[in-house]
matplotlib code that plots the C-alpha trace (Angstrom):
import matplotlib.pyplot as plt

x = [151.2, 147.3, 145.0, 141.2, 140.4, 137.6, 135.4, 135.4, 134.5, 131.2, 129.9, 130.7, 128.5, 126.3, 125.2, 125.7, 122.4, 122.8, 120.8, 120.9, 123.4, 125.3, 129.1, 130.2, 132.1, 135.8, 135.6, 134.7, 137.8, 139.5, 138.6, 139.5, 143.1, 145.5, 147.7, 151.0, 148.8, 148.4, 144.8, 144.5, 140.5, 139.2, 138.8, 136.0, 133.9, 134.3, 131.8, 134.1, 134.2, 137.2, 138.9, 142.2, 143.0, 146.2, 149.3, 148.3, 149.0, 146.4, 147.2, 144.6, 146.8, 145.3, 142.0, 140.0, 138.4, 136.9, 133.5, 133.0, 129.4, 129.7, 129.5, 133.1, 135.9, 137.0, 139.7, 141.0, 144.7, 144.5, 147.5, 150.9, 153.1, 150.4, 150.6, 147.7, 149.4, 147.5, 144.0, 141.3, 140.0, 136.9, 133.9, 134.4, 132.1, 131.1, 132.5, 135.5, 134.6, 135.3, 138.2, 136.7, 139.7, 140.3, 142.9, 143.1, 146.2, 146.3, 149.1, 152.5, 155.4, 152.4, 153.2, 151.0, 151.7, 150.4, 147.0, 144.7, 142.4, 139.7, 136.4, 137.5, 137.2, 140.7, 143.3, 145.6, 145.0, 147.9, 146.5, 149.5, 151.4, 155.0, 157.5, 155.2, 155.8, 153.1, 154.8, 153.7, 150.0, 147.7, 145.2, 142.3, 139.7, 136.4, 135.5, 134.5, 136.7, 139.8, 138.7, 136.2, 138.2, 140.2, 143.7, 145.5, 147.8, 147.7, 150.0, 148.6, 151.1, 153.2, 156.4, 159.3, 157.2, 158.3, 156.1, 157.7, 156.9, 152.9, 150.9, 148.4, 145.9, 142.8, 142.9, 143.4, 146.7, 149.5, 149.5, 151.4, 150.5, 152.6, 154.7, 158.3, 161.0, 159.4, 160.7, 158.8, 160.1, 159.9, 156.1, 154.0, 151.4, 149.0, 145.9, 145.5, 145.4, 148.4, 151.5, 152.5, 152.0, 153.5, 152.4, 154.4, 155.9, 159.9, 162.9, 161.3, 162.8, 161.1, 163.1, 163.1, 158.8, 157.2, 154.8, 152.5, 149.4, 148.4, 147.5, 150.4, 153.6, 154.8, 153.9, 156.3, 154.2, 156.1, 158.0, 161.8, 165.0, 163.1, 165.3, 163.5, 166.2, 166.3, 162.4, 160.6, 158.0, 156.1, 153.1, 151.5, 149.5, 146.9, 146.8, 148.2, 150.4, 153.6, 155.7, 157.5, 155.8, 158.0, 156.8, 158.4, 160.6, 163.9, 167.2, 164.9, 167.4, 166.1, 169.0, 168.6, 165.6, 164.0, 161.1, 159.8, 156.7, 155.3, 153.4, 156.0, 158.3, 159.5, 157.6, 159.0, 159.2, 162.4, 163.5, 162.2, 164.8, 168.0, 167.3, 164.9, 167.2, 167.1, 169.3, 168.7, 171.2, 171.9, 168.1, 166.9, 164.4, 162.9, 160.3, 158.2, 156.6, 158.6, 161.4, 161.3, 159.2, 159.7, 158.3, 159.3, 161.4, 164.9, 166.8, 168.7, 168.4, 170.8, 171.2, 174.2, 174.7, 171.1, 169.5, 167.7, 166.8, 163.8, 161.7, 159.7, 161.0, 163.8, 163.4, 160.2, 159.6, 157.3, 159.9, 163.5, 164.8, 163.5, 165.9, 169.1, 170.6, 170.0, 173.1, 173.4, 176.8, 177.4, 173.8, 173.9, 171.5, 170.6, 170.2, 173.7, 175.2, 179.5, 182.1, 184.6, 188.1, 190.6, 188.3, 187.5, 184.3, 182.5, 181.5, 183.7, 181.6, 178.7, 174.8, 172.4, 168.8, 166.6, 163.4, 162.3, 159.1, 158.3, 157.6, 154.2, 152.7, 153.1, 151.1, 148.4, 147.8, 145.3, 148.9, 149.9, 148.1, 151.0, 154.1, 156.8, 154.4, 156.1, 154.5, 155.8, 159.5, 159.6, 158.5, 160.9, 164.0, 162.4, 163.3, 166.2, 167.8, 166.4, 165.2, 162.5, 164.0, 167.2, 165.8, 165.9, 168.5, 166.7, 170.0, 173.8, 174.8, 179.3, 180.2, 177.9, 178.8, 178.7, 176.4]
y = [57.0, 57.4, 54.6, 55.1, 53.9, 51.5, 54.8, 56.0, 52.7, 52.7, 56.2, 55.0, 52.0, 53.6, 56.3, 54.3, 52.9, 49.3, 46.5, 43.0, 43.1, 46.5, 47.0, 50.0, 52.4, 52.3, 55.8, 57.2, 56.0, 57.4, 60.4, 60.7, 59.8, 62.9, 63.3, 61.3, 59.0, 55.2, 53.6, 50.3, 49.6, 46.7, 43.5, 42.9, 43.7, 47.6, 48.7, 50.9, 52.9, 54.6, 57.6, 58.3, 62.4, 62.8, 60.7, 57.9, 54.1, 52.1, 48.7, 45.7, 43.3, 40.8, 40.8, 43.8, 43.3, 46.4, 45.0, 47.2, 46.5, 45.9, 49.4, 51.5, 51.4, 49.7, 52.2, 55.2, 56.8, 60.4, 62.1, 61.3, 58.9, 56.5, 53.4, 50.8, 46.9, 43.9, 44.6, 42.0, 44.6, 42.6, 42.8, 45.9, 47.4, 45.6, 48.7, 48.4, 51.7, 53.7, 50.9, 49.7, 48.5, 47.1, 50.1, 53.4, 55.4, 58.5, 59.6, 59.4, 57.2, 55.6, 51.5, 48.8, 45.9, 42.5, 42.8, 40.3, 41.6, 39.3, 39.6, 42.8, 43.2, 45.5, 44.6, 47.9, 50.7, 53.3, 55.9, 59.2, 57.8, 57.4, 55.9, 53.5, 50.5, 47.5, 44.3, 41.2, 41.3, 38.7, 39.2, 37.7, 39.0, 37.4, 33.1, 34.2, 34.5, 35.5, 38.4, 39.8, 40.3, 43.6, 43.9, 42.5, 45.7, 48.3, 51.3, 54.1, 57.1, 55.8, 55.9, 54.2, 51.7, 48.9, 45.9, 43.0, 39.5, 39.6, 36.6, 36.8, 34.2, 34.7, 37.9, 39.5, 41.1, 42.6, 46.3, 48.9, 51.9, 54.7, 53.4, 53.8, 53.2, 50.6, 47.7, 44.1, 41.7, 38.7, 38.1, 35.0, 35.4, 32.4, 31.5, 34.8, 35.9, 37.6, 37.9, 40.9, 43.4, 46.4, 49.1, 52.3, 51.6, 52.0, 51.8, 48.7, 45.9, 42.4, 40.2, 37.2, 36.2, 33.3, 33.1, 29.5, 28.2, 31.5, 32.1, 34.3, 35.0, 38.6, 40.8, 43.8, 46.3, 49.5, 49.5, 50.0, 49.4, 47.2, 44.5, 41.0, 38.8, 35.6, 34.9, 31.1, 31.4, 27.6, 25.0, 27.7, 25.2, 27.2, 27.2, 30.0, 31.2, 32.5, 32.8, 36.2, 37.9, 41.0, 43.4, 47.1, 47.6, 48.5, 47.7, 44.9, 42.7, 39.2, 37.2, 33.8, 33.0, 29.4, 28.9, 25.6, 23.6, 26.1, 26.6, 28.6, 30.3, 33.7, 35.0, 38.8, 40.1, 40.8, 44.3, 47.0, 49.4, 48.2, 49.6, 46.9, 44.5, 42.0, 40.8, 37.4, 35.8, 32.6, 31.9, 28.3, 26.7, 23.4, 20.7, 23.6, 23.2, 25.6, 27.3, 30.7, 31.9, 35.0, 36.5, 39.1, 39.5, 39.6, 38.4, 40.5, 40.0, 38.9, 35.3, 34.0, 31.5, 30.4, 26.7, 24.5, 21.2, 19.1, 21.5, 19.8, 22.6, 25.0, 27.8, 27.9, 30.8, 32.7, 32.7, 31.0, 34.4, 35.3, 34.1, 33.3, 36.6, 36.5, 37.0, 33.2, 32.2, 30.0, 28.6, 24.8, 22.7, 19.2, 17.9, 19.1, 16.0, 17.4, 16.8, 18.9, 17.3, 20.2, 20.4, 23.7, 23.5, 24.4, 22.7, 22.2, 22.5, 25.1, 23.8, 24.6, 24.5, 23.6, 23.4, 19.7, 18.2, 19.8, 22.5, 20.7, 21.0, 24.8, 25.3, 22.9, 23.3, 20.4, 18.0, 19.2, 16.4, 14.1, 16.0, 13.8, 10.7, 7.9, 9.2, 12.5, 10.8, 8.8, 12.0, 14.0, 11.0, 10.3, 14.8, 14.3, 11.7, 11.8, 16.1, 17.0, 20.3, 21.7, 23.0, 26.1, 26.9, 28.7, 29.5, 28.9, 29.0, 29.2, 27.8, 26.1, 25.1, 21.3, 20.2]
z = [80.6, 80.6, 81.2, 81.9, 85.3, 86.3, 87.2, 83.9, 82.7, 84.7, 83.6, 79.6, 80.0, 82.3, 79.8, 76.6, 75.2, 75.8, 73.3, 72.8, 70.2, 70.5, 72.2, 73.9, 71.0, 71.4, 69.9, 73.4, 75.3, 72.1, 72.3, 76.5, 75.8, 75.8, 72.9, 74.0, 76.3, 76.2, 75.7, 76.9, 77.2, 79.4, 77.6, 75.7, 72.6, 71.2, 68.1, 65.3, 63.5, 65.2, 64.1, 66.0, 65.7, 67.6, 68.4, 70.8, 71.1, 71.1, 72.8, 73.1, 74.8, 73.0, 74.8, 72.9, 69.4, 67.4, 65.1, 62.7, 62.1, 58.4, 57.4, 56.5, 57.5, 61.2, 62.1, 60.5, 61.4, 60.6, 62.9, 62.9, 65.3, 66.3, 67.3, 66.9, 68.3, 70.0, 68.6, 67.1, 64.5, 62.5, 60.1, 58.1, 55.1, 51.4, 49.1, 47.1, 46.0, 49.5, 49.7, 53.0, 55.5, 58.3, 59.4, 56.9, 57.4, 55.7, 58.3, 58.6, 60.7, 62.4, 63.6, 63.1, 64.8, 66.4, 65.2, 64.1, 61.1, 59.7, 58.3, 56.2, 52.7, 52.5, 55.2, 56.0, 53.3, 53.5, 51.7, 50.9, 53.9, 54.5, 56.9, 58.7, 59.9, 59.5, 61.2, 63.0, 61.5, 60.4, 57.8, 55.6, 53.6, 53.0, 52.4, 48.9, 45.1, 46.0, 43.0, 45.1, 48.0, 49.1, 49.1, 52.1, 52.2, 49.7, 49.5, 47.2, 46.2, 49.8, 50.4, 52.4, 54.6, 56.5, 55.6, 57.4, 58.9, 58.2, 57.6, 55.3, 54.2, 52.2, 50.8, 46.9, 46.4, 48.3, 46.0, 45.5, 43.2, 42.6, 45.4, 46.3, 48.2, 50.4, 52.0, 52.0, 54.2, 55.4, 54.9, 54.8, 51.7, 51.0, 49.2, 47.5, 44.3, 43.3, 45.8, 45.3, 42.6, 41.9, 39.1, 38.6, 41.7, 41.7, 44.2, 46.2, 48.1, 48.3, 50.5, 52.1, 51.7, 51.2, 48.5, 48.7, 47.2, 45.5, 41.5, 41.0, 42.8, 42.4, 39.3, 37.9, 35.4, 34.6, 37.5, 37.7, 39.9, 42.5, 43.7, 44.4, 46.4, 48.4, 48.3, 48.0, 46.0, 45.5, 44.6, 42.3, 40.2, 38.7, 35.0, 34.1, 36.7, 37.4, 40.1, 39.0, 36.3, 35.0, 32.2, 30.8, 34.1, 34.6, 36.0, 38.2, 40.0, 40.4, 43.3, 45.3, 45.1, 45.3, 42.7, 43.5, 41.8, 39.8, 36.0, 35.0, 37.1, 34.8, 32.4, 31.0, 28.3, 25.6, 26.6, 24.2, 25.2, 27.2, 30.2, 30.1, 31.0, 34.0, 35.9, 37.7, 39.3, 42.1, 41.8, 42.0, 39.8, 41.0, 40.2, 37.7, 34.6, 32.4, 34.4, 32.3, 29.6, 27.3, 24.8, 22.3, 19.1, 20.7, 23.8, 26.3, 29.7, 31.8, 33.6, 35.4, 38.0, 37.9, 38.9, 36.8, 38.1, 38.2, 35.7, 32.4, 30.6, 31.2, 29.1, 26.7, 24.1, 22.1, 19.4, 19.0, 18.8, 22.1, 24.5, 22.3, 22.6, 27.1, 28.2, 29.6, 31.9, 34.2, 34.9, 36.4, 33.6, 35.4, 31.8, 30.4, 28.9, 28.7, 30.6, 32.7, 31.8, 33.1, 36.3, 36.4, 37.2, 33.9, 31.5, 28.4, 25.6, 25.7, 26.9, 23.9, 23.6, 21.2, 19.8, 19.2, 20.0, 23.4, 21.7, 20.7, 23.8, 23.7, 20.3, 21.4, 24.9, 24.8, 24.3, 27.7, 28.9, 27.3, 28.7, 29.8, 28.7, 26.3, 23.3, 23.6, 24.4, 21.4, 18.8, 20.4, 20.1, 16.6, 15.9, 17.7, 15.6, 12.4, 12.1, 9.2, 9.6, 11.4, 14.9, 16.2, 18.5, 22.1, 23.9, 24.8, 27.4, 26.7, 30.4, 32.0, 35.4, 36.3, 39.1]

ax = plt.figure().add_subplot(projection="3d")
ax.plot(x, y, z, "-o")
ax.set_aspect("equal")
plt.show()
């Protein structure tokens, strides 16, 4: 193990051109530390940017921040099998076009851990790099709209990271581009703009985050067998937003996970081909404005043993067609009015759907206002019992299971 000794200290602050406002660069003890070695500066205040060249683990112990200075990028990881942990790494550079970060890895099984990184505009870019591990972190962007910021993490053409048990606050997006077989796990995402989105990015695991207080939960585009299971994803109010957001991606299995107080808590699309299909199973919809949402001219997703409880609407549509040919068994429906006489623990008659006055609000998005009000109660009883027309059946679902 290598540590720089109080000597060595002296000399680096001796000769380093000392101002009012400057820190001692951190590059320096960097750049003393043998491959292999462990760097643990003194306490204190270090100026970036730092560039880290061979395998080393940096450790801050929780007493050493790196300012960046406002300009670039704070620390970038070029060699394999470092380790960065216990740093305060701060104030990076303004350009989304450079993709200024907090930490850059453009290196391979590196781990990034315990760090605190604020006052960036991109948290922890991982840039061509594969088998890291980025765990225990805390991250925010800039006090500004979350559409200005940088992405908290962002994995460009990476492949299988660890991303686990992060808390990030503040920031745009967790992204992934061209991205796969990662892991995502257990992180705490708030007040953001978008979760987690993924975009041509295939083979991922999402498991076991929480998702609060952001403007959309996780976005799907064009991205296929990524399997999304036992997640919470809540009190996304915005109008307009989602909690899982699913477009053109395949074989996407959606299990056990709690959707709670949402706008709408799926919105995908019917499947254009049939590996298009979803399949969502054991998940929990609570308390949200419209439970599911899909558009398209035909049905064929998948939905078994599913929750509904609590939600204004459960199943809303661009057309009736949309969701009536979902495969739906075995979903619990708070509102299911039958009965379960041989006690088997379905229902004995099917739950339907269908299209009455509730659909109002949906054409004229000013009438949202009235949802669940007694005017929109008494038009819907009035279609109910006495129909103009013969509504339009959304869905069956053959045995539904009681409550």
């Amino acid at each position: 193990m290598y540590q720089l000794k109080s000597i060595t200290c002296l000399i680096l602050c001796c000769i380093w051109p000392w101002t009012a406002h400057s820190h001692p660069p951190l590059q320096l003890f960097v750049d003393l530390t043998p491959p292999g070695g462990t760097l643990r500066p003194p306490p204190g205040i270090y100026s970036g940017p730092v560039v880290i060249k061979f395998p080393i683990t940096l450790d801050g112990e929780q007493q050493v921040t790196i300012d960046g200075g406002g300009e670039g990028t704070v620390v970038h990881v070029k060699a394999d099998d470092v380790t960065v942990r216990n740093l305060h790494i701060t104030h990076s550079g303004n350009s989304h076009d450079k993709v200024d970060a907090g930490i850059l890895l453009t290196a391979d099984n590196a781990t990034i851990e315990n760090n605190t990184i604020d006052d960036v505009l991109f948290g922890i870019h991982l840039q061509q790099s594969n088998d890291n591990r980025i765990k225990h972190n805390q991250i925010s962007s800039r006090p500004t709209t979350s559409s200005l910021r940088g992405e908290s993490i962002r994995l460009w053409y990476s492949t299988g990271n660890l991303i686990k048990e992060n808390t990030i606050s503040g920031a745009r997006d967790v992204l992934l581009t061209n991205s796969s077989e990662n892991r995502i796990i257990g992180n705490y995402i708030e007040k953001s703009r978008i979760g987690m989105e993924l975009i041509y990015s295939h083979d991922n695991e999402l498991a076991d985050n929480t998702i609060s207080n952001t403007d959309t939960g996780l976005v799907l585009i064009y991205s296929d067998n990524v399997d999304i299971h036992d997640n919470e994803i809540r009190h996304l109010r915005e109008i307009g937003s989602s909690a899982l957001a699913i477009k053109e991606s395949s074989e996407v299995r959606v299990e056990n996970n709690k959707i709670l107080h949402c706008r709408t808590g799926l919105i995908a699309n019917t499947p254009t081909h049939p590996e298009n299909i979803l399949h969502l199973q054991g998940n929990q919809f609570l308390y949200n404005d419209i439970a599911m949402y899909f558009y398209g001219d035909k049905g064929g997703h998948i939905l078994h043993n599913n929750l509904f409880k609590n939600n204004v609407m459960e199943v809303a549509v661009s057309a009736p067609m949309s969701a009536r040919d979902n495969d739906w068994q075995g979903n619990i429906w708070q509102n299911y009015e039958g009965f379960d006489l041989d006690k088997d623990g379905s229902g004995d008659t099917p739950y339907e759907l269908y299209l009455y006055s509730d659909r109002l609000w949906m054409d004229r998005p000013m009438i949202q206002f009235f949802r669940s009000s007694p005017v929109l109660e008494v038009i819907d009883f009035i279609e109910r019992l006495a129909p103009f027309s013969n509504p339009e059946l959304i869905l069956s679902d053959p045995r539904p299971k009681m409550n």
